[in-house]
DRENTIGU-850852 format. One line per 8 residues: for each residue x, y, z of N, C-alpha, C. Coordinates in nm, 2 decimals, m for minus. Layout:
// DRENTIGU-850852
X:Y:Z:X:Y:Z:X:Y:Z | ...
***
This chain:
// DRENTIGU-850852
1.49:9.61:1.27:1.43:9.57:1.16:1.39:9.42:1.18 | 1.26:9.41:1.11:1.23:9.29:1.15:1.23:9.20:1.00 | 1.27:9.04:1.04:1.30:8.96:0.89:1.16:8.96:0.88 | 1.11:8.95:0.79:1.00:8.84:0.73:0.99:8.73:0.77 | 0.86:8.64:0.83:0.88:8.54:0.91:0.80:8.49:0.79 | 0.88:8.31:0.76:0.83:8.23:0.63:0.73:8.15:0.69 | 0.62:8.09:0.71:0.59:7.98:0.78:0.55:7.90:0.68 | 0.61:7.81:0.72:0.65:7.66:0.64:0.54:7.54:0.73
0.44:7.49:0.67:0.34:7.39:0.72:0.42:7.25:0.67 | 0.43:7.18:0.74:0.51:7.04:0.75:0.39:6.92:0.75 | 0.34:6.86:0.69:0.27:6.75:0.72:0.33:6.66:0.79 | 0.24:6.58:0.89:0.29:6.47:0.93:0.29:6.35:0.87 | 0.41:6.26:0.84:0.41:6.16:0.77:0.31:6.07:0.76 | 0.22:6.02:0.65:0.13:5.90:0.68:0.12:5.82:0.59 | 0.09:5.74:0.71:0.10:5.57:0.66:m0.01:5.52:0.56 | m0.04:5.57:0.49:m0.16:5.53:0.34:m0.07:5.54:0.23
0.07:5.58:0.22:0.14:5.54:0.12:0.22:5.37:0.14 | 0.31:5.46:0.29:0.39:5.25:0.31:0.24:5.19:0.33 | 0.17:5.19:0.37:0.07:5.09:0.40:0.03:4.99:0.22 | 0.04:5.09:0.15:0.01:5.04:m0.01:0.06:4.99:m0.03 | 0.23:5.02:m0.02:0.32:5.00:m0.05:0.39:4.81:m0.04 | 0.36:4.83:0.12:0.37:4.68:0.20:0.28:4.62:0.10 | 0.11:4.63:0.12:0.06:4.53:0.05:0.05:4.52:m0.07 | 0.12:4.57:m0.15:0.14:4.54:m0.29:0.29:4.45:m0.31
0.36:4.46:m0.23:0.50:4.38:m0.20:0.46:4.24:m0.16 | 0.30:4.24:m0.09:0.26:4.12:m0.02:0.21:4.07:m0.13 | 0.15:4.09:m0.23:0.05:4.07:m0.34:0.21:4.00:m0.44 | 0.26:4.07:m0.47:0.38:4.03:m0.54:0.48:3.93:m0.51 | 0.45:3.84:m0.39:0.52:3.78:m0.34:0.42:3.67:m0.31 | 0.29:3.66:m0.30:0.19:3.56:m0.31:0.23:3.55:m0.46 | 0.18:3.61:m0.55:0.17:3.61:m0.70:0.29:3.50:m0.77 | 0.43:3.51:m0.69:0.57:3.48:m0.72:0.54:3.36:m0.68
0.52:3.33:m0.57:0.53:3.19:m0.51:0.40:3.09:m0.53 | 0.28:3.14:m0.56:0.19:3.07:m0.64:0.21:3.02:m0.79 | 0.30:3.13:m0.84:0.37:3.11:m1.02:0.47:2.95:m0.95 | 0.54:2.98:m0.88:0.64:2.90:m0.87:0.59:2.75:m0.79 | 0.50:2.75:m0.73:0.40:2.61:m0.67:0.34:2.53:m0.77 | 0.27:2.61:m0.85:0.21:2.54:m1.00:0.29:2.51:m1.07 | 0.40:2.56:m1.12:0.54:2.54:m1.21:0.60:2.39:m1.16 | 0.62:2.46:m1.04:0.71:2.27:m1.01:0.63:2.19:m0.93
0.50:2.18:m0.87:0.44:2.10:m0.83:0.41:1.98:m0.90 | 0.40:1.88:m0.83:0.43:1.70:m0.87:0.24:1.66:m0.89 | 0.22:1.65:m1.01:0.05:1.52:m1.00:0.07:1.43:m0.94 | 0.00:1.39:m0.89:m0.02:1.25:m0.79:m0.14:1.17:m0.93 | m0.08:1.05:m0.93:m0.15:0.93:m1.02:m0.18:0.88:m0.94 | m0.31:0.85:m0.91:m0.31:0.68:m0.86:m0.42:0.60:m0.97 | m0.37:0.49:m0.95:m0.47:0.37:m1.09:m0.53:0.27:m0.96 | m0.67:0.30:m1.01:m0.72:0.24:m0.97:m0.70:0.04:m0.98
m0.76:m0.03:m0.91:m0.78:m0.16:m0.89:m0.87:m0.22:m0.95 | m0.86:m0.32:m1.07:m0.96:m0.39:m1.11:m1.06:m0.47:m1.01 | m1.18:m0.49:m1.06:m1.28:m0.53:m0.99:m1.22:m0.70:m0.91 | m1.18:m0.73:m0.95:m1.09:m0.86:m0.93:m1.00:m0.88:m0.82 | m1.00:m0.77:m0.82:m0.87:m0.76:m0.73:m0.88:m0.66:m0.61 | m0.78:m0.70:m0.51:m0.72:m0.57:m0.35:m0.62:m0.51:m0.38 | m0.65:m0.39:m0.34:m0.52:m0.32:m0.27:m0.43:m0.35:m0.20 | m0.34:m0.40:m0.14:m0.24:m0.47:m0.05:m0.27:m0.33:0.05
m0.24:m0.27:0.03:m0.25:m0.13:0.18:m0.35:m0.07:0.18 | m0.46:m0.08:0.10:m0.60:0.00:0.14:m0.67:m0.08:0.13 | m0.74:m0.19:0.09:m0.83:m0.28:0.13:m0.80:m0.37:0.23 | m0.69:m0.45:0.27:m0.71:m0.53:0.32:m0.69:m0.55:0.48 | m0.73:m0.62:0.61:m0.70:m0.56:0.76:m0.57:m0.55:0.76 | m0.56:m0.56:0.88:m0.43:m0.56:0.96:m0.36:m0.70:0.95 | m0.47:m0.79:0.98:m0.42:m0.95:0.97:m0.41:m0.99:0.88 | m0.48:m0.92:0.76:m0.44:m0.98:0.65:m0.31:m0.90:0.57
m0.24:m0.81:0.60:m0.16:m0.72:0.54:m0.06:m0.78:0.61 | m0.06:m0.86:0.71:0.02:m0.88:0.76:0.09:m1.06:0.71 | m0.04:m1.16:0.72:m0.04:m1.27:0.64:0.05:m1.25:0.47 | 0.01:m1.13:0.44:0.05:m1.05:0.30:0.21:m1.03:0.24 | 0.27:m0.95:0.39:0.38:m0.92:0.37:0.46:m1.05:0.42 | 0.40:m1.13:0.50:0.54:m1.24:0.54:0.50:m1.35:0.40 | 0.41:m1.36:0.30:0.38:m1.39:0.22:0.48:m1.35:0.08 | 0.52:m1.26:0.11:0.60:m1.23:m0.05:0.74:m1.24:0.04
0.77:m1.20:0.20:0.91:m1.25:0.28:0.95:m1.38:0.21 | 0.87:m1.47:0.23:0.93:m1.62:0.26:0.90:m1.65:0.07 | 0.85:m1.60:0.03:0.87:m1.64:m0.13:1.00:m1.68:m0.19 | 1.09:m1.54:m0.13:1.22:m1.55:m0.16:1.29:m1.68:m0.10 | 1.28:m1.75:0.01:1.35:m1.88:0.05:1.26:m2.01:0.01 | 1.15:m1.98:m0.06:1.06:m2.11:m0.13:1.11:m2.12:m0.27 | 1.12:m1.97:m0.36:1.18:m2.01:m0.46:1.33:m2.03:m0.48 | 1.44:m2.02:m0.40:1.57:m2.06:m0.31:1.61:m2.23:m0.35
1.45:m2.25:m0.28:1.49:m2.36:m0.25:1.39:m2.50:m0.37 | 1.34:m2.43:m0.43:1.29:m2.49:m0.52:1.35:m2.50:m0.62 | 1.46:m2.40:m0.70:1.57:m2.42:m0.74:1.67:m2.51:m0.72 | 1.74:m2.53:m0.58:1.81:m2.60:m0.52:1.73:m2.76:m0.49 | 1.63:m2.75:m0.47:1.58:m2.92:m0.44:1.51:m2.98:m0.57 | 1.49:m2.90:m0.64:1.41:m2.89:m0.77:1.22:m2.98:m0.71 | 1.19:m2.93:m0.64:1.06:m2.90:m0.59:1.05:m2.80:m0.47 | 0.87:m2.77:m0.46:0.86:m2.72:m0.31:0.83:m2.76:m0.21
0.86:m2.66:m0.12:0.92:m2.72:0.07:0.74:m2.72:0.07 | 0.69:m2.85:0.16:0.57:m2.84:0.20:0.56:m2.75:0.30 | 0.45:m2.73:0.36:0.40:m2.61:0.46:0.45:m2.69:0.62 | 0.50:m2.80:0.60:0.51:m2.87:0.72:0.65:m2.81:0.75 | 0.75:m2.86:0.60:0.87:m2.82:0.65:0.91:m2.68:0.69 | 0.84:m2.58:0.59:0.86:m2.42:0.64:0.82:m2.37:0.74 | 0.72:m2.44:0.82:0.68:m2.47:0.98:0.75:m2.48:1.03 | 0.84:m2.62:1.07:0.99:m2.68:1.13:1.08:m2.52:1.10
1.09:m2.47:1.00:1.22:m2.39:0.97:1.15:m2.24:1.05 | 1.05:m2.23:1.11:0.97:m2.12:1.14:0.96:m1.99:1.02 | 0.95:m2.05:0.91:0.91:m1.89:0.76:0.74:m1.88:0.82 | 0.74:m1.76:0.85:0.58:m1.69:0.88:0.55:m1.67:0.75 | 0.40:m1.69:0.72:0.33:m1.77:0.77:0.26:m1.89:0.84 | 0.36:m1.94:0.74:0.33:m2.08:0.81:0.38:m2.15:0.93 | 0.43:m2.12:1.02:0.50:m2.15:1.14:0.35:m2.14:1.20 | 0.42:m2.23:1.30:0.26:m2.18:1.40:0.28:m2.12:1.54
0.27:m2.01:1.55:0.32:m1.92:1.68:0.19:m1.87:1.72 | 0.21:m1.74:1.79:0.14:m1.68:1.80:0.08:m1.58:1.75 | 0.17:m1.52:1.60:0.18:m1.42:1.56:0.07:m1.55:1.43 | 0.10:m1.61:1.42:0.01:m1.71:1.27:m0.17:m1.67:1.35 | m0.21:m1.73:1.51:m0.28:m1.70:1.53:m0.35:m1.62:1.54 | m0.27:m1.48:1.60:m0.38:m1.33:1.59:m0.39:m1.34:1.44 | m0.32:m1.35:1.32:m0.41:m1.32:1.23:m0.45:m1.43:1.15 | m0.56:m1.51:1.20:m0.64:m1.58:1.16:m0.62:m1.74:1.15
m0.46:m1.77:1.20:m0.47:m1.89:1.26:m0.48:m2.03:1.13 | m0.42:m1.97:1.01:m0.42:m2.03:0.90:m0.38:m2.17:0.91 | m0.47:m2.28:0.83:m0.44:m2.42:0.78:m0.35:m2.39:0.67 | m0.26:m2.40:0.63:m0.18:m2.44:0.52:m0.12:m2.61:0.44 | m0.19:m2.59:0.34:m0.13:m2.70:0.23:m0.07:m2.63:0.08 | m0.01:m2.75:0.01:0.05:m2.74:m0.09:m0.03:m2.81:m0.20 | m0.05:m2.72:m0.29:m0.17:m2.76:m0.36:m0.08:m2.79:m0.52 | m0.14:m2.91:m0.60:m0.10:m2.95:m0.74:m0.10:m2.82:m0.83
m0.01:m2.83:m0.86:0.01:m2.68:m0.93:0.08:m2.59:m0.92 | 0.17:m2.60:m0.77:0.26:m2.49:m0.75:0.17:m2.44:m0.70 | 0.10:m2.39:m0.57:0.01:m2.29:m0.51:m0.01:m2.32:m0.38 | 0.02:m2.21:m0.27:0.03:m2.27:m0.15:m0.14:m2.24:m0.08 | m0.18:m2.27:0.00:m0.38:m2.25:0.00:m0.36:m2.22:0.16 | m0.40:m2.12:0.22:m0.39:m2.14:0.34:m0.54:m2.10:0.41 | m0.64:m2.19:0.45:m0.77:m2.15:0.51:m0.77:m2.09:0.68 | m0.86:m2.02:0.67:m0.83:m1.90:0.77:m0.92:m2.00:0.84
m0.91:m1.98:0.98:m0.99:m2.03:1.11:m1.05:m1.93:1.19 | m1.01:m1.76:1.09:m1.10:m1.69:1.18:m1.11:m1.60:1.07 | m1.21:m1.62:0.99:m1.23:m1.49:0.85:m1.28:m1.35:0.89 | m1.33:m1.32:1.06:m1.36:m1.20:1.00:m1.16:m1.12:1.08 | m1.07:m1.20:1.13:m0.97:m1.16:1.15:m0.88:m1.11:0.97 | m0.89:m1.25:0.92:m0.80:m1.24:0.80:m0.87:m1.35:0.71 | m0.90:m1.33:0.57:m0.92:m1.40:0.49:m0.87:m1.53:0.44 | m0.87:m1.60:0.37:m0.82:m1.76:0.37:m0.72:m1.72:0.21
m0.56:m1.75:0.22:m0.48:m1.70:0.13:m0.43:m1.85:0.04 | m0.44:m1.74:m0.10:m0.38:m1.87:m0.23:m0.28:m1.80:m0.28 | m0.15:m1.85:m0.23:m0.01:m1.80:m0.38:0.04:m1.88:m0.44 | 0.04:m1.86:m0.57:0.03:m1.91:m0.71:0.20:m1.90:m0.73 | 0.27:m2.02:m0.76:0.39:m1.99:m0.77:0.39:m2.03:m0.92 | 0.52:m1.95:m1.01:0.53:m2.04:m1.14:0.60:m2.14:m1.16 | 0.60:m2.19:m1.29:0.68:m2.32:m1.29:0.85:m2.31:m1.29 | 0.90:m2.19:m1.34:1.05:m2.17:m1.29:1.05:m2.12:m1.20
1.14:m2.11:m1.08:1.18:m2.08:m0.96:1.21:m1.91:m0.93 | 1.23:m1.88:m1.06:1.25:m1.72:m1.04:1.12:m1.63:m1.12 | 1.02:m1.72:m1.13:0.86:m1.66:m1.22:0.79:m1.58:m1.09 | 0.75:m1.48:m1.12:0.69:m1.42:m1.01:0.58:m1.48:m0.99 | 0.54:m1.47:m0.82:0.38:m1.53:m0.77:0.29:m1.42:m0.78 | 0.17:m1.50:m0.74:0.05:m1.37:m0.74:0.01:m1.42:m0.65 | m0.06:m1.34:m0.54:m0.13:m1.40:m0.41:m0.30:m1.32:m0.44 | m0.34:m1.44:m0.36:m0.51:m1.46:m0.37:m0.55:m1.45:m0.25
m0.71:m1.34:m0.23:m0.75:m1.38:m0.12:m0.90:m1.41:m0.14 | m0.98:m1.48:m0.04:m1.13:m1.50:m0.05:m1.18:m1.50:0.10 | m1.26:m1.39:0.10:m1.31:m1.38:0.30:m1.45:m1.48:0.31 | m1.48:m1.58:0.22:m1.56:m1.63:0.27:m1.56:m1.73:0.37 | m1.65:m1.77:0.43:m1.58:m1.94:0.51:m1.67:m2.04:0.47 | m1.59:m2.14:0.53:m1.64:m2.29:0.45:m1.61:m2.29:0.30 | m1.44:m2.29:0.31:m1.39:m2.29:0.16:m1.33:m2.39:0.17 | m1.29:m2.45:0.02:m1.27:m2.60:0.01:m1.11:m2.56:m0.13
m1.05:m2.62:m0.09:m0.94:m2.57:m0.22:m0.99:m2.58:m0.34 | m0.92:m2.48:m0.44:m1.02:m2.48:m0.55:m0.89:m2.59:m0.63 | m0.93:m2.61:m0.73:m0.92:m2.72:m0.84:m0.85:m2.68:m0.98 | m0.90:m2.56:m1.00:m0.82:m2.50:m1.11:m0.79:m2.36:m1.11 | m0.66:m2.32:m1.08:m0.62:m2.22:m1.04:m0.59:m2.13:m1.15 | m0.66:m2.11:m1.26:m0.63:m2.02:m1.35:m0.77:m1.87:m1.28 | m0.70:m1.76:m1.38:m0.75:m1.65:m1.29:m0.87:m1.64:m1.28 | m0.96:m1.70:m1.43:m1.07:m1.69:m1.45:m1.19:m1.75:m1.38
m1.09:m1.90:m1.32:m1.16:m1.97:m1.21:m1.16:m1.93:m1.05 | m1.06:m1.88:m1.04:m1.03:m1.79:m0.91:m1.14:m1.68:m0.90 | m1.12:m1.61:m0.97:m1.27:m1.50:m0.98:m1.38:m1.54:m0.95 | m1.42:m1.66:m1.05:m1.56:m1.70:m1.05:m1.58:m1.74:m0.91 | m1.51:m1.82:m0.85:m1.49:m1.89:m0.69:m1.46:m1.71:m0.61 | m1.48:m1.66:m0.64:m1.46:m1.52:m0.53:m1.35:m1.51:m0.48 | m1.24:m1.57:m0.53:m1.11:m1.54:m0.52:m1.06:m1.38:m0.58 | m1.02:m1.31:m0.46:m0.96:m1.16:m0.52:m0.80:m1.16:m0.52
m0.77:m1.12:m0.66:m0.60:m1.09:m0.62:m0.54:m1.00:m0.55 | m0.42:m1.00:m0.48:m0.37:m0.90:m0.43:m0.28:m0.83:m0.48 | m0.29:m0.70:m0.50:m0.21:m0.60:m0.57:m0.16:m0.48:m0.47 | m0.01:m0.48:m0.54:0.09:m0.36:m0.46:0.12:m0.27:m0.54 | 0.05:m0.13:m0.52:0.06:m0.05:m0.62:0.16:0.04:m0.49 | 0.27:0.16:m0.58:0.33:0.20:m0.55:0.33:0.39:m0.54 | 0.22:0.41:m0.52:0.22:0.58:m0.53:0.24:0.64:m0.36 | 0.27:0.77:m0.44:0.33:0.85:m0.32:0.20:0.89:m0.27
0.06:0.91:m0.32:m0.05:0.94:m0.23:m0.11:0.81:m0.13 | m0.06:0.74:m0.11:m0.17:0.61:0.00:m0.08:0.67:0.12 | 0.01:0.73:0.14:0.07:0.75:0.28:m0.01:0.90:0.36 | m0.04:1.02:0.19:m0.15:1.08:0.30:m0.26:1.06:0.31 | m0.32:0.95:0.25:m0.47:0.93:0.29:m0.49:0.94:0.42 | m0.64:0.97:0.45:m0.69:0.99:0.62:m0.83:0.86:0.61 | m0.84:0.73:0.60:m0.97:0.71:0.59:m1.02:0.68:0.75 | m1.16:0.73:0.75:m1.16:0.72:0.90:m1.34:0.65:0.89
***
């Protein structure tokens, strides 16, 4: 006796279901992590600079960013000591004591090799001997010893100290201030 033979057709497995399957798992996991990038992602501010004024890290060279930073360094031992002497150290003495800028090394020359005097008023004036290295710098100190300064720059040459250091005169004379703004985008800038 013979059984009844069943035949049973088996498809072979195919991949047009997992294939869907994966890329909708891919779609829902872009979708999740694009929700979650926009959700906590940080705005970047930056504020612009008045017309008046520099950037301390995006406008200015190398020699002058550099004149810049030993410029607000040595503020701290001018206003030190302006407290303690109850005046300021002329540019001769901070020379003798080597505070950069004013020292005369070699590091004063690559950037621009500055004259420094002490100007009526509380403001130190330093004329550059090489403007297109580094511009010729003015810091404005206040009358108490712990008043913050503002530093000035002007890239012209054949400058003469100016006479009245209020801001409005500074401008007019092509004096620009220098400003240190603090955002987290000037580090990725690419300017090329």
């Amino acid at each position: 006796m013979s059984t009844p033979t069943t035949t049973q057709t088996i498809r072979p497995a195919g991949a047009g279901h997992e294939t869907l399957y994966v890329l909708l798992f891919c779609a829902l996991v872009l979708l999740v992590a694009g929700a979650v990038v926009s959700w906590r992602g940080e705005t970047t501010e930056t504020s612009e600079v008045a017309a008046h004024q520099f950037d301390a890290r995006r406008d200015l060279t190398a020699g002058e960013q550099g004149v810049y930073a030993d410029l607000r360094v040595t503020l701290e031992e001018i206003q030190l000591r302006q407290q303690e002497e109850q005046r300021l150290p002329t540019p001769a003495e901070l020379d003798a004591e080597g505070y950069a800028p004013f020292a005369r090394d070699a590091s004063a020359v690559s950037r621009g090799g500055h004259t420094w005097q002490l100007l009526e008023g509380g403001a130190y004036l330093g004329l550059s001997q090489a403007s297109e290295v580094a511009g010729s710098f003015l810091m404005r100190l206040g009358a108490q010893p712990d008043s913050p300064a503002d530093i000035w720059l002007n890239r012209s040459t054949d400058l003469t100290a100016p006479h009245d250091l209020s801001d409005a005169a500074l401008s007019a004379a092509g004096w620009q201030q220098v400003v240190a703004q603090f955002d987290a985008g000037v580090t990725r800038q690419h300017r090329h």
